[in-house]
N, C-alpha and C positions, 0 to 999 in steps of 0.2 A: 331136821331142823337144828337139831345140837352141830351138827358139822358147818351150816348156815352161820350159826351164833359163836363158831371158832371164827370162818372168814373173816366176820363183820368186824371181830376182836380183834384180830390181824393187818385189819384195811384201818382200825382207831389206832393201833399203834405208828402204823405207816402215815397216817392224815398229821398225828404227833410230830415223826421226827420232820416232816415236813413243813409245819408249821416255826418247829424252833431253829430250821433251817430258814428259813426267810424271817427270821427274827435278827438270826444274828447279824445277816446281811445287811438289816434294818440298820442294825446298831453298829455295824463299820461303818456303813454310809454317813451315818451320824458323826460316829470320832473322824471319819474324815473332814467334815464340810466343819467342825470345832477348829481341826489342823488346819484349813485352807483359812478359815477368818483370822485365826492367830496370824498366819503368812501375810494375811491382809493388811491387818492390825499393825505389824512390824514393818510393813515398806511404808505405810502411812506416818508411822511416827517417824521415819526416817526422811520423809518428802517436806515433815513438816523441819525438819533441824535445821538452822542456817549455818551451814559448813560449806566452807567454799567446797573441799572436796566431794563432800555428797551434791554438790549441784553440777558437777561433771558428769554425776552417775542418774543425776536426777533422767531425763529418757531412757534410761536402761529399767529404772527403778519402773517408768509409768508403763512399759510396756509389759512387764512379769505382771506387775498388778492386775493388767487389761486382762493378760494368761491366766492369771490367778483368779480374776472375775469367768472369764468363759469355762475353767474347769467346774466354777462353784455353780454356776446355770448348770452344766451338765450332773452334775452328783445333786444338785436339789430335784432333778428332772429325775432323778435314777431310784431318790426317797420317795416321791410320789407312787413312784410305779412299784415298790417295793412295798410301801403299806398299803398298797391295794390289795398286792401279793398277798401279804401276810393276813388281811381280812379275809380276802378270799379262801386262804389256806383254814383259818380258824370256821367257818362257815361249813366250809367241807367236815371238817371233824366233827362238831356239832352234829350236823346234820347226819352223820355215820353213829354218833352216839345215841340221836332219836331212834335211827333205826336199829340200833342195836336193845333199846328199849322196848321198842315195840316186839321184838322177837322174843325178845325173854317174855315178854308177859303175855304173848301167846303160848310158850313154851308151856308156862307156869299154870294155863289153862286148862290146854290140854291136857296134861300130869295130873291136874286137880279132877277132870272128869274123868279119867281113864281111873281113877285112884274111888271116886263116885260109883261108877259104876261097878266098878270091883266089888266094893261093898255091897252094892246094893243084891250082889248077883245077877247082873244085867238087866234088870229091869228097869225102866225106863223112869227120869224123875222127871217131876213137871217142871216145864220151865228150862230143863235143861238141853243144849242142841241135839237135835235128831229126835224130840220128844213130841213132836207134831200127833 
C-alpha cells in the first residue's frame, strides 16, 4: 500500500505540472487576444483620422483589421478550449488527491489495528475487523 501511496504522490505531482501547463498557455492566449485588440484599436483610430494620406491606405487598413478580426475568432476559439483544458486538468488532480486521501487513511487503519492487536497479543477486540 506505501508503494500505492508513492505512485499516487507521483501521478499528484504530474496532474500539477500539467495543470500549470495549460495555465500558462491560458494566460499567453490571453496577452495574445489584449495584443490582437490593441492592433485593433490602432487601425481603428487610424480609419477614424481624416488624412488624405491614410484614406489611400484606408482598404489596406480594412482588410488587416478583417485579418485581425479572424485571428481574434481563432485565439478566442483556442481560450475556450484551453479553460476547458485547464478544468479538466485541475479535476484530474483533485480527484488524484481524494484518492491519495483515501489511501492514507486506510494506510492509517490498518497501522492502527496491526498496532491494536499487537497490544492486545492477538486477541481479538470487539468491534474491531475480523472480530466476528
Amino acid at each position: 500500500m506505501k508503494r500505492k501511496a508513492k505512485k499516487l504522490r507521483r501521478l499528484i505531482r504530474v496532474q500539477d505540472q500539467l495543470q500549470r501547463a495549460a495555465e500558462w498557455a491560458l494566460h499567453d492566449l490571453r496577452r495574445e487576444t489584449a495584443a490582437l485588440e490593441a492592433r485593433q484599436a490602432s487601425i481603428l483610430d487610424a480609419l477614424g483620422r481624416d488624412n488624405a494620406l491614410l484614406l489611400g491606405l484606408a482598404p489596406a487598413l480594412t482588410e488587416r483589421l478583417s485579418e485581425l478580426k479572424r485571428h481574434s475568432d481563432k485565439v478566442q476559439t483556442a481560450r475556450e478550449h484551453q479553460t476547458e483544458l485547464v478544468m479538466e486538468q485541475r479535476r484530474c488532480r483533485i480527484q488524484a488527491e481524494k484518492m491519495e486521501h483515501r489511501l492514507h487513511t486506510k494506510l492509517k487503519r490498518t497501522e492502527e489495528n496491526a498496532s491494536l492487536e499487537e497490544i492486545s497479543g492477538g486477541a481479538r477486540i470487539p468491534g474491531s475487523p475480523g472480530s466476528n
